[in-house]
C-alpha positions in Angstrom: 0.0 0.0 0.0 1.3 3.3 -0.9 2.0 5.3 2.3 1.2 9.0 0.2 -2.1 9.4 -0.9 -0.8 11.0 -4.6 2.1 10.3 -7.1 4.3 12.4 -8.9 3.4 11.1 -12.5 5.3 14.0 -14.1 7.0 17.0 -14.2 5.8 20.6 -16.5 8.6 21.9 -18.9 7.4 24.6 -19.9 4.9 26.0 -22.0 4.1 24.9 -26.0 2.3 27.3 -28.4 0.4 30.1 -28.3 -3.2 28.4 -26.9 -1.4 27.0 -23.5 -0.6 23.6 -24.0 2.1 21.9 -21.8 5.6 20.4 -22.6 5.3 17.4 -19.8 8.0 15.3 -19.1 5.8 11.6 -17.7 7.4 9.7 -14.7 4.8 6.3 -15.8 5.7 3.8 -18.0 4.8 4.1 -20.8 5.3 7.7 -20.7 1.8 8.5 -22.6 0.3 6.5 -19.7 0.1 10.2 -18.2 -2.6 11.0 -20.4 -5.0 8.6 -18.8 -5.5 10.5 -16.0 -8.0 13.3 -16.4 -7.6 15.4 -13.3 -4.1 16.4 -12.5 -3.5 18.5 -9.7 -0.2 20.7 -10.1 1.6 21.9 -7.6 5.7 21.6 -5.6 3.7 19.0 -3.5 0.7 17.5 -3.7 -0.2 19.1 -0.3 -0.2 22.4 -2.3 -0.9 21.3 -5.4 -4.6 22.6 -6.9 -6.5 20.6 -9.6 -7.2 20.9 -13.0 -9.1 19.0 -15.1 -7.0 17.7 -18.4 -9.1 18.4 -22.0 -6.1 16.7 -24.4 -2.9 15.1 -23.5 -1.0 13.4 -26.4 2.7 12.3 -27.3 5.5 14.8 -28.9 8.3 13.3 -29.8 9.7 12.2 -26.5 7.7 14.8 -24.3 4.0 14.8 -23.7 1.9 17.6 -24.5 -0.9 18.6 -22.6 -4.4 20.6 -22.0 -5.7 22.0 -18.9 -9.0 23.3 -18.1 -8.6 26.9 -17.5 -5.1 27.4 -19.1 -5.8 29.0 -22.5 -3.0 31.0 -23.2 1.3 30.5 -23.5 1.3 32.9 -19.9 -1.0 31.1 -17.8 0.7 27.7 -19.0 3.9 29.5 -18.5 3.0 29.9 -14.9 3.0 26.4 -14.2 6.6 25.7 -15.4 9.0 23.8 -13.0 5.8 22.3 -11.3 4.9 18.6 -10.7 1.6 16.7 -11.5 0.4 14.5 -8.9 -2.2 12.1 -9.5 -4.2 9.8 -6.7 -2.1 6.6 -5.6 -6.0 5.2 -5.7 -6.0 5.8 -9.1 -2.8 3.9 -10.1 -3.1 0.2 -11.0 -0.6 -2.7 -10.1 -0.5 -6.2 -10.6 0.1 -8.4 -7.9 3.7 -8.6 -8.7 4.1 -5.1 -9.6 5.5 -1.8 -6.9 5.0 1.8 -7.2 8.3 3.0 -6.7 7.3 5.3 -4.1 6.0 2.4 -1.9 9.4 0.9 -2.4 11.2 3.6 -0.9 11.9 3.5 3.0 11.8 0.1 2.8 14.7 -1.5 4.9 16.7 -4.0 3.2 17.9 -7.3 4.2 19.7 -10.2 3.3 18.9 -13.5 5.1 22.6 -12.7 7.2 22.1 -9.0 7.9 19.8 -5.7 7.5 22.2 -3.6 4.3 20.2 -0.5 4.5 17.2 1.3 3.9 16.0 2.3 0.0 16.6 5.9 -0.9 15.9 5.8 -4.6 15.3 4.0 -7.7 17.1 4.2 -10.7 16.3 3.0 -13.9 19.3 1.6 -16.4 17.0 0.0 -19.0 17.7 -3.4 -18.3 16.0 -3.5 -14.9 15.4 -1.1 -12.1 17.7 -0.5 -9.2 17.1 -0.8 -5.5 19.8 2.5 -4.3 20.3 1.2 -0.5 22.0 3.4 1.9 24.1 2.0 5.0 22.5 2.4 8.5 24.5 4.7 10.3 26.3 2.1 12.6 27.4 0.6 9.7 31.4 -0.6 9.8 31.5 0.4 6.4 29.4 3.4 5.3 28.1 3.5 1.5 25.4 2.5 -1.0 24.7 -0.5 -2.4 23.3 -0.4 -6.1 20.5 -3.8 -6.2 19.3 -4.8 -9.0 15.6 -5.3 -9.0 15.1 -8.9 -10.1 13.4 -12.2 -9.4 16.4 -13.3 -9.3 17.7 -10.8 -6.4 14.5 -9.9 -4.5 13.0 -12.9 -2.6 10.6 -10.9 -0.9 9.0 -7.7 -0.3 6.6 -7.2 2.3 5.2 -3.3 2.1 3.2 -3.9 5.2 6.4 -4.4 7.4 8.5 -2.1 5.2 10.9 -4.7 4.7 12.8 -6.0 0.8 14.4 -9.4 1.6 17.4 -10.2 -0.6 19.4 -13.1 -1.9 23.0 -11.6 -3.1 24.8 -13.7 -5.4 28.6 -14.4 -5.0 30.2 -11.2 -6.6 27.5 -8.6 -6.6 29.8 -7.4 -3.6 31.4 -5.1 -7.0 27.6 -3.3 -6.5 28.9 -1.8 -3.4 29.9 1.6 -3.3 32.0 2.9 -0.1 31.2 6.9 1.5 34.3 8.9 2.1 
């Protein structure tokens, strides 16, 4: 279960034509999966964020283009540059075997030996996502590890208890990365 009740889905570039239309850059996958969402509400956070209601959202290239509901004109869709579009976690479907990143984050991480950290990111390198675990602070060595996000890696994640459980093969030690 997601623990915020909205997801940043994308980010507002800027402004495109003279009628108001959007240059979005989409956080889902597949980045015109954006456009099935027709209430947005843009904001810094989604605390602040206020809603609008989206009339046409369509791919450009490799941005997304989009019309609100009361932005008409290249200076009111100017305004909303460098803001985020948050969309209800309720709204988001997952299969069983699927995560939102953001319910993945926090989570701590653990091998069946030892707890390595706690997940402060996810990065995506095309061939899978990555887990980005940082050290508890007792650590003996301090640092990030770098997990792959794979059936073959992950043996378990259980959102309700926060925790990713872990099998590391021999040499994915290399994935470790020490603070200085």
């Amino acid at each position: 279960m997601v623990r915020n009740r909205y997801l940043h889905v994308g980010d507002i570039l800027g402004a495109h034509g003279l009628k108001g239309a959007l240059i979005v850059y989409s956080h889902t996958r597949p980045a015109d999966a954006v456009a099935g969402y027709s209430c947005w509400r843009v904001g810094e956070s989604a605390e602040t964020a206020k809603p609008y209601d989206v009339t046409r959202c369509w791919q450009h290239g490799k941005r997304m283009l989009a019309e609100l509901d009361g932005v008409a004109d290249y200076n009111r869709a100017e305004m909303l540059k460098g803001l985020k579009i948050w969309v209800p976690a309720s709204e988001v479907e997952t299969d069983e075997d699927e995560y939102l990143w953001q319910e993945l984050i926090d989570c701590k991480v653990r091998t069946a030996d030892q707890i390595l950290g706690m997940v402060i990111a996810l990065e995506e390198y095309g061939a899978q996502d990555n887990l980005v675990v940082k050290t508890p602070a007792e650590a003996t060595e301090p640092g990030e590890w770098l997990i792959p996000f794979t059936e073959e890696i992950i043996t378990g994640v259980d959102l309700d208890q926060g925790l990713i459980t872990i099998d590391i093969p021999e040499g994915m030690d290399a994935c470790f990365t020490p603070s200085f």
